[in-house]
N, C-alpha and C positions, 0 to 999 in steps of 0.2 A: 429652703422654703417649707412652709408648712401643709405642704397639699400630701404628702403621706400621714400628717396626723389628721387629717379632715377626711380622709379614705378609712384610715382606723377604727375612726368614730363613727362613720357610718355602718361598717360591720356589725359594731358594737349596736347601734339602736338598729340594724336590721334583726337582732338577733331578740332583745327586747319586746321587740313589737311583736314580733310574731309569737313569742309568748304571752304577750299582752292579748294577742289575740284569739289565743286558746284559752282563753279566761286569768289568767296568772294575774291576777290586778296590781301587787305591789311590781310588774313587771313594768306596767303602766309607768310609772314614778321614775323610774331607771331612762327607760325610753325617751321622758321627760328634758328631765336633767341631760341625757345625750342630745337632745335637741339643742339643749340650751349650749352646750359646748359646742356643736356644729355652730353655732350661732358666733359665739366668739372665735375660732379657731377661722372661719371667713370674713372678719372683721379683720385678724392680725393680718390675712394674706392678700386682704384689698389696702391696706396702709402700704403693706411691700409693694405692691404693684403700684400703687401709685407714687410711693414714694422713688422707687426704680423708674418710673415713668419722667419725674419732674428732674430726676437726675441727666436724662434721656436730652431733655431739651434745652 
């Protein structure tokens, strides 16, 4: 499953952000874009679950 790369990524924009939040603006951009892969990497791991689910029944 994919919940160690979803853990990953979060490190990664915790790490971002908080640069971002020191003023680092192109840190802003990085932060971004890890959003945007949490975004996807919870997409692939709700397909699993459901697809594991309908297997289920």
């Amino acid at each position: 499953m994919s919940l160690q790369k979803l853990l990953d990524e979060l490190e990664v924009l915790k790490g971002e952000y908080e640069k971002f939040e020191h003023g680092n603006k192109s840190a802003g951009t990085r932060a971004r874009k890890s959003l945007q892969n949490i975004k996807k990497i919870a997409q692939e791991i709700r397909i699993q679950i459901q697809e594991a689910k309908a297997k289920a029944e």
